[in-house]
C-alpha positions in Angstrom: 11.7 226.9 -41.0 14.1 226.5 -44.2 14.7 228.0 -47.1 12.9 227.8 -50.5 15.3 228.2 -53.2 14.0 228.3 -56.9 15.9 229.0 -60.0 19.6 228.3 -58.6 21.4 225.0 -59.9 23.6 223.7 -56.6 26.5 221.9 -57.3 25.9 218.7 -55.4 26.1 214.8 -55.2 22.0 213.9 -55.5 21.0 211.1 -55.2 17.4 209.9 -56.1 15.1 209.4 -53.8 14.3 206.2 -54.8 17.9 205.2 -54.0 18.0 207.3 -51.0 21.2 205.2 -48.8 18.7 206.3 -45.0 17.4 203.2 -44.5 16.1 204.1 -41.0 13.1 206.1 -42.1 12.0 206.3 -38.4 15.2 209.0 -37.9 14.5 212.0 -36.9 15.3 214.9 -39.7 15.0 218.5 -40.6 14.3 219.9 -43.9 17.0 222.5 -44.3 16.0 223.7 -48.0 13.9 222.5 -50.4 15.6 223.5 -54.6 13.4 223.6 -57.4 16.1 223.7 -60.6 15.0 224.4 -64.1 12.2 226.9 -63.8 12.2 229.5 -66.7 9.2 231.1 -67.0 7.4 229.8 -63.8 6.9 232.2 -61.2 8.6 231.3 -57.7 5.5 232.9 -55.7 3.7 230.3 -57.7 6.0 227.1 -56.4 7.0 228.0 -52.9 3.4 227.2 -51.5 3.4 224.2 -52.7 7.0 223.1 -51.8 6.5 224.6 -48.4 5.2 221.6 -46.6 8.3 219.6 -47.1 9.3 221.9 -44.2 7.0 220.1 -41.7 8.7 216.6 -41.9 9.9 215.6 -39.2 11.8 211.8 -40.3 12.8 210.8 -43.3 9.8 208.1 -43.7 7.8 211.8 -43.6 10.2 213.4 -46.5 9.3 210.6 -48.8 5.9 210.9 -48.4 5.6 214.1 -48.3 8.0 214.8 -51.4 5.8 212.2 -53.2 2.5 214.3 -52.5 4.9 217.8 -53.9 5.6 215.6 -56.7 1.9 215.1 -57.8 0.7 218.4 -56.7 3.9 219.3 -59.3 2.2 217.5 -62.2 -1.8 218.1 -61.8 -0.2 221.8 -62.4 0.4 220.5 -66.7 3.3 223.0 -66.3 6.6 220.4 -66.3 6.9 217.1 -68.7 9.5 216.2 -66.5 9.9 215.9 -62.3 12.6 214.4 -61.0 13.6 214.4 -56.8 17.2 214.3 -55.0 17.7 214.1 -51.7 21.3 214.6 -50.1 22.8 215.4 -46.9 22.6 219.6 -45.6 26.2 221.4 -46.4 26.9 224.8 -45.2 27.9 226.6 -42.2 24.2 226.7 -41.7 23.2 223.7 -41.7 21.3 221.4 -39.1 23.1 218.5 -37.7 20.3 215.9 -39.3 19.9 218.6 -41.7 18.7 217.5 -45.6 18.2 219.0 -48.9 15.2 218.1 -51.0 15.9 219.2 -54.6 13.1 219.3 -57.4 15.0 219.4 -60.7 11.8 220.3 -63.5 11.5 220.8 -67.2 9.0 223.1 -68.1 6.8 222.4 -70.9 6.9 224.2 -74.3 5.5 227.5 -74.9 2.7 226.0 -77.5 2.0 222.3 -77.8 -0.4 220.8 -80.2 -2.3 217.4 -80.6 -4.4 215.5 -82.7 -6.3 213.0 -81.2 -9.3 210.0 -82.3 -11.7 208.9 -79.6 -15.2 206.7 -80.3 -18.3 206.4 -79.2 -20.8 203.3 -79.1 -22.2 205.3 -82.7 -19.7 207.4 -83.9 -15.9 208.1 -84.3 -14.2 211.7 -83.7 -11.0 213.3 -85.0 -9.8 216.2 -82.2 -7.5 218.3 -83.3 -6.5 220.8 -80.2 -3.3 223.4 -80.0 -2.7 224.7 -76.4 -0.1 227.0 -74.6 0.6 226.0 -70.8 1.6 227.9 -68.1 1.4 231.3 -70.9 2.0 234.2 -67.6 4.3 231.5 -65.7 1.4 230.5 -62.6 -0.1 227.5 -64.4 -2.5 229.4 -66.4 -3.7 227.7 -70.1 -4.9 228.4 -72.9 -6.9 225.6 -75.0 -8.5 225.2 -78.4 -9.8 222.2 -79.3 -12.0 221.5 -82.8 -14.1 217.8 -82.6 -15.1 216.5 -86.0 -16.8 212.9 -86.2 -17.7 210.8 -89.1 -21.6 211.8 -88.6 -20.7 215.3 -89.1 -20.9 216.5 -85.6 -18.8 219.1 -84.6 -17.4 220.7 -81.5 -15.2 224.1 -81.4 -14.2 225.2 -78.0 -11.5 228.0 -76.5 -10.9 227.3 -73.0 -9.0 229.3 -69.9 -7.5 227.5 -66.4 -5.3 228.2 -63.9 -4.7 226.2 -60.6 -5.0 227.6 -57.1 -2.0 226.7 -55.0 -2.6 228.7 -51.9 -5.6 225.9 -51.7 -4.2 222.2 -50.6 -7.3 220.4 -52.6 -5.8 220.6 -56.0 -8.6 223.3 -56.7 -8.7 225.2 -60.1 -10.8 228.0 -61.6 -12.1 227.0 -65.6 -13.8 229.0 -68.1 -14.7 228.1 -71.8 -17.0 229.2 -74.6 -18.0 226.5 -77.3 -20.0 226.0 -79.9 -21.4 222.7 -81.0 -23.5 220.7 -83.7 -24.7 217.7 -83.2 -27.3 215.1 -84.8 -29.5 212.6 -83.1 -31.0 210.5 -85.7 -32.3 207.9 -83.5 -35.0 210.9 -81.6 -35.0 213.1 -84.6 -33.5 216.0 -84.1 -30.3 218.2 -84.9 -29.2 220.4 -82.0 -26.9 223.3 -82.4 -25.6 224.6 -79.0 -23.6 228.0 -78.1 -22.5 228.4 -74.2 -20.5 229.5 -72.0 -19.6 228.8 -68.7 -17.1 229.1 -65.8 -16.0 226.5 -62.8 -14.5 225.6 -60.1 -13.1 222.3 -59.7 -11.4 221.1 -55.9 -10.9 218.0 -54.0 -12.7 218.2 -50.5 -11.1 214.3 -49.5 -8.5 211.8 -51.4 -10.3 210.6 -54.4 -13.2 212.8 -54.2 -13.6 215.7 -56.7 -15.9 218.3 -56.7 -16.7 220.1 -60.1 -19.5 223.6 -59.2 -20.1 224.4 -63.0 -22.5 227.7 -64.3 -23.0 227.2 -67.8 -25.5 229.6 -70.4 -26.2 227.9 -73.1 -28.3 229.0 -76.0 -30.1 226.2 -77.7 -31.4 225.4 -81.7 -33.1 222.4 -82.1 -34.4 221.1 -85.8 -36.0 218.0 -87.2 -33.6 215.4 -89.0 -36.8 214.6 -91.9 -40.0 215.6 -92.0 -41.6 212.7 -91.1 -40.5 213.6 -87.5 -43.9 213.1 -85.0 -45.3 216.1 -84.1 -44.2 215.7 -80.5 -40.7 216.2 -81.5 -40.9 218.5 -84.1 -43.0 221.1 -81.7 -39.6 221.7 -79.3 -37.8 223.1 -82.9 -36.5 226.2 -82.5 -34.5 228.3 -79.5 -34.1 228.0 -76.1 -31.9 229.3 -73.2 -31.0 227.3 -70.3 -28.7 228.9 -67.7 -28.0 226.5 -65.2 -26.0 225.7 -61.9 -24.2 222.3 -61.3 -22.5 220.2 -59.1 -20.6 216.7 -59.2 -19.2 214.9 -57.1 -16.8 212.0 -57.9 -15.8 209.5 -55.4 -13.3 206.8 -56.6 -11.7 204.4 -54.5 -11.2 201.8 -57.7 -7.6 200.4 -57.8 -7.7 201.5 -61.6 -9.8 203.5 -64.3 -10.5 200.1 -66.6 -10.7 196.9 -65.9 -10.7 197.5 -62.1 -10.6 194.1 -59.4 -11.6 196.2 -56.2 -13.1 199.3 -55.1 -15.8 201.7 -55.6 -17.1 204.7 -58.0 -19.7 206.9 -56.9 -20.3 209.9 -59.3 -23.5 211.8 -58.5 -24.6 215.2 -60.3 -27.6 218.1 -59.6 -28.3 220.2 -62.4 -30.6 222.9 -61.3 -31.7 224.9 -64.6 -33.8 228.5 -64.6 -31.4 231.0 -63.5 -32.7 233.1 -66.7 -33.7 231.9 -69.7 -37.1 230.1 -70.2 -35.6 226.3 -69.5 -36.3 225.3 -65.8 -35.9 221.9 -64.2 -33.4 219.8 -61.6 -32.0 217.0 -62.8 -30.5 214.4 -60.3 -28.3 211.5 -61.7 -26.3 208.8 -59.5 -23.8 206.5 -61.1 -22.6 203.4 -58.8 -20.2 200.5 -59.2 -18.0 198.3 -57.2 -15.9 195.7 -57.6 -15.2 192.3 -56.2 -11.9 190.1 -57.3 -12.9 186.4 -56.8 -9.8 184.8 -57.8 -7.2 184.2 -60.4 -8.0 187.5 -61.9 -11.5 186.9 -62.0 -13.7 190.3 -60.9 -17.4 190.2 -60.0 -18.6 193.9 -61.1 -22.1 195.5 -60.0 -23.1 199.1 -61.5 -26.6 200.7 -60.9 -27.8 204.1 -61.8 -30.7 206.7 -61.5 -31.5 209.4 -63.2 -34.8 211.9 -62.3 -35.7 215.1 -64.1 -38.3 217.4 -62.4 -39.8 220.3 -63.9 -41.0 222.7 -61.0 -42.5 226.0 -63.0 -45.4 226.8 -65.7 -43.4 229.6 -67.4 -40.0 227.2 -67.7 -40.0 223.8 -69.2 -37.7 220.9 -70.4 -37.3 219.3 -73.8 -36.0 216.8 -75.3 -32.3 216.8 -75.5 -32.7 217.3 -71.5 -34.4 213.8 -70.9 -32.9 210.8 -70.1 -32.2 207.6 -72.9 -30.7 204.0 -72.9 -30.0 201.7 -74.8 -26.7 200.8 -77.1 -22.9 199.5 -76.7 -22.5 201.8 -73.4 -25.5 201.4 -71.8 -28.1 198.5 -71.9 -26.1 196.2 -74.0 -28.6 194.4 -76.9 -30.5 197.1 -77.8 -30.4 199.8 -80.4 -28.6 203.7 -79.6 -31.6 205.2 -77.9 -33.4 202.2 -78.6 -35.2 201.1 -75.3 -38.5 203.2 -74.0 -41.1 204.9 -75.6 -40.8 205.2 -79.1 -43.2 207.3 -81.6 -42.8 206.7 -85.3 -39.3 204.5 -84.3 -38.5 207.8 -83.1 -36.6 207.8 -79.8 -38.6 210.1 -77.2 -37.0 209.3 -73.9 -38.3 209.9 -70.3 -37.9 212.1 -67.2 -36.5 208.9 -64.9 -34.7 206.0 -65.5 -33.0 203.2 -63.8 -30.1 200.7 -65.1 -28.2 197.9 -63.4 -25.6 195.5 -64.8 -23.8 192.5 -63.6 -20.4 191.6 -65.0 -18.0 189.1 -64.8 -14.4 189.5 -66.1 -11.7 187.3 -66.4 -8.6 186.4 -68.8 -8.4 184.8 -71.5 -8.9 181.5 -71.5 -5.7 180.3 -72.7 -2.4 181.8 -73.3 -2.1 183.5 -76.1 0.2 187.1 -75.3 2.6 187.6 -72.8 2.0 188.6 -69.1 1.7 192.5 -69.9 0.3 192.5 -73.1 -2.3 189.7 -72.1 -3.6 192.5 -69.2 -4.9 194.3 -72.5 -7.7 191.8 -73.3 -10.9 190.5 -70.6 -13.7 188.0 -71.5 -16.8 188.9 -70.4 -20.2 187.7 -69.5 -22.9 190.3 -68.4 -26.7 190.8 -67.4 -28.2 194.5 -68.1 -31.6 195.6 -67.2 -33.5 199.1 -67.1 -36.3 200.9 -68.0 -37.8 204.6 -68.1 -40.6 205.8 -67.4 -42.5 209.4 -66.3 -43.9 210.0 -62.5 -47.1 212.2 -62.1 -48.0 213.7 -58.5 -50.9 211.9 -58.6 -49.8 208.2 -59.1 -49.0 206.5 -55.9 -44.9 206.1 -56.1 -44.9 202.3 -54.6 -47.5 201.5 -57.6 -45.0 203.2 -59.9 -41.9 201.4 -58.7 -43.3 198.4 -59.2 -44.3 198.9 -62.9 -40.7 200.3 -63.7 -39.3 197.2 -62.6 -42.2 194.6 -63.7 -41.7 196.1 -67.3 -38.0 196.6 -67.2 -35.7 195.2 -70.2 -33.1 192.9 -69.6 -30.1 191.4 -71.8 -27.6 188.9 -71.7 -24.4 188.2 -73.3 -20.6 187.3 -73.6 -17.7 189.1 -75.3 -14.2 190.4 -75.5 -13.3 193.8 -73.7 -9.9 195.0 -74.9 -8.4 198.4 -72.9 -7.5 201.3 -74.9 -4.9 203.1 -72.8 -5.8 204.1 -69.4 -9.5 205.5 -69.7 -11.1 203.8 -72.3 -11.8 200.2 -74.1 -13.4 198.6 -76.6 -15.8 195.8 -77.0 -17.4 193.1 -78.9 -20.3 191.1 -77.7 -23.1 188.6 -78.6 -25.9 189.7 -77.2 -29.4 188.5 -76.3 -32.4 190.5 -75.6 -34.3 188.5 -72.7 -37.2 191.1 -72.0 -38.4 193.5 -74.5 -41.3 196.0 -74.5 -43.2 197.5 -77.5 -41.4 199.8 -79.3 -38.4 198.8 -78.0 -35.4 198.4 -80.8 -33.6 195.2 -79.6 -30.3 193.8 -81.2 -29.3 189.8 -81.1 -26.2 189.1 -81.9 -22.3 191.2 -82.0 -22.8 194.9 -81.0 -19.5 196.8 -81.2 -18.8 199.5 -78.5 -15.6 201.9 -77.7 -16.1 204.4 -74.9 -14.7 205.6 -71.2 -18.0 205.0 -69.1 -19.9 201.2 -69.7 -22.8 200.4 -67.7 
């Protein structure tokens, strides 16, 4: 096996390796030593493991791909702003005859960054203001702070800890954070003020499928927005604590984040709450979608989810800001925030189980009005949404129950503009039409305005 070398600049002609003059990538080759230049405060115990593989290459078509999987293992670390590879021949009175030299020239990030950041929701806007120091005792370990302040006066503080584990091949990481947030929901009428903590571990057990196993302690303040709040919401006022244990898993083989023309997202999460504390349920949510491309840049889109919360002890209950709600620019499209399912007062109550489907098609625009790149910014967009929620007792029969859910369920239908805000999120604006509505329900006909990462 070769030789790791970190730290030492070599004096040597480099050539990229995406001009790399060995055409033949079938010939056979040994990694002599793999360089890692411009590390200052970064550990080299930290780096070899990583590196290390390159040393099991065996051709040059091998090198490149395993130099590309260094490369990204290199940035999910959030330790350089800058990764650059050189290949070049072995030199040395001990090198191998087919001998090569991989050579990872980095720039380390600065001691303390700082950011200040707007995102939006379907019924709010946020200003995040967030200062953190990277890679603080040189093995990828950071420090965050992040403050949230939106335009309806919720707020979000949090102080958070990481550091990667690269012994572990499935880009795993160990996260802990305390936080303390305030938030209002007029629409069920109730304020929520929430102090946790918790600690997880995040790993990847396959390409393109994370795993996130979260325990979280959160102590819980609920409050009534007026008091003309029905009694139903206003009795859950006061604290709780919920210490729970969850899991997600994310599987997605999409061939991009937004505006995606094939592939699949599966993203499925167990919350199992009552380890302490006097809040005890499991809640089970599934969130599917793939995607079809029809042609000319036209994509048929399907989602579906599920949601079920179960409450399994007398002395530990649920309550409302644990249940389940639809309805607004991110989820069933052409109703109110919160504004489909049972309603008290106009007040927003939500439900134990839900189900939502949608039906997209995207396509450009219709004529040319920006060029090629710019143009990829902006989708038309025609869409069906249906859903409903609803509460299962042990003694109703479940086939009974199924087929109310879906004989009452809402629908919509509409057309817009979808416009992509840099690589996670986008923004819309659509006409839409309420085609099935139950009482109490809180429809909307005409534009609704939406900005968020996850659309039904």
């Amino acid at each position: 096996m070769g030789t790791v070398q970190a730290k030492e600049k070599h004096t040597m002609v480099r050539v990229p390796v995406e001009q790399a003059p060995l055409l033949d990538f079938k010939k056979d080759v040994r990694v002599d030593r793999v360089n890692v230049t411009g590390l200052k405060r970064t550990k080299d115990d930290f780096i070899k493991p990583i590196v290390r593989e390159l040393f099991h290459a065996t051709n040059f078509g091998d090198v490149l791909v395993k130099a590309d999987k260094v490369h990204r293992r290199l940035e999910n670390l959030e330790c350089f702003k800058n990764i650059e590879i050189f290949v070049d021949t072995s030199k040395g009175p001990k090198a191998s005859p087919d001998g090569i030299e991989v050579t990872f020239d980095v720039t380390e990030m600065n001691w303390l960054l700082g950011s200040v950041n707007a995102m939006a929701g379907s019924e709010e806007a946020a200003l995040v203001v967030g200062g953190r120091a990277p890679n603080i005792l040189g093995r990828g370990e950071k420090v965050q702070l992040e403050y949230t302040h939106s335009n309806t006066h919720n707020t979000n503080m949090a102080l958070s800890v990481s550091k990667p584990l690269v012994n572990m091949k499935s880009n795993a990481k160990i996260k802990s954070s305390i936080y303390q947030s305030n938030a209002s929901f007029g629409a069920s009428g109730f304020n929520e003020q929430d102090r946790a903590a918790n600690i997880a571990f995040e790993f990847n057990s396959a390409p393109n499928v994370h795993h996130t196993v979260l325990w979280e302690a959160v102590w819980r303040y609920l409050d009534s927005t007026t008091r003309t709040v029905p009694m139903s919401v206003r009795e859950q006022n006061g604290h709780s604590m919920k210490s729970s244990l969850i899991h997600s898993i994310t599987m997605d083989r999409r061939n991009k984040p937004v505006f995606p023309s094939s592939g699949t997202l599966i993203d499925i999460t167990t919350e199992f709450a009552g380890l302490g504390g006097d809040v005890g349920f499991v809640k089970n949510e599934i969130k599917m979608q793939a995607n079809v491309s029809l042609f000319k840049d036209f994509v048929l889109q399907g989602t579906l989810q599920k949601g079920l919360l179960s409450e399994y002890s007398d002395n530990k209950t649920s309550h409302i800001c644990d249940r389940f709600f639809l309805g607004g620019a991110t989820s069933v499209r052409g109703f109110e925030f919160r504004g489909l399912g049972p309603h008290e007062d106009n007040i927003s109550l939500g439900s134990e189980l839900y189900w939502a489907a949608g039906l997209h098609l995207y396509a450009p625009l219709p004529f040319k009005v920006f060029e090629r790149n710019f143009g990829d910014f902006f989708r038309t967009h025609l869409f069906v949404n249906a859903g409903n929620l609803g509460k299962f007792d042990s003694g109703m029969d479940y086939r009974d129950f199924f087929k109310q859910m879906v004989a009452s369920a809402r629908m919509s239908c509409g057309a817009g503009l979808a416009v992509r805000i840099g690589n996670s999120a986008r923004f819309e604006i659509n006409y839409c039409v309420p085609v099935s509505v139950q009482q109490g329900d809180r429809p909307i006909k005409g534009c609704q305005l939406g900005v968020g990462i996850s659309f039904l």
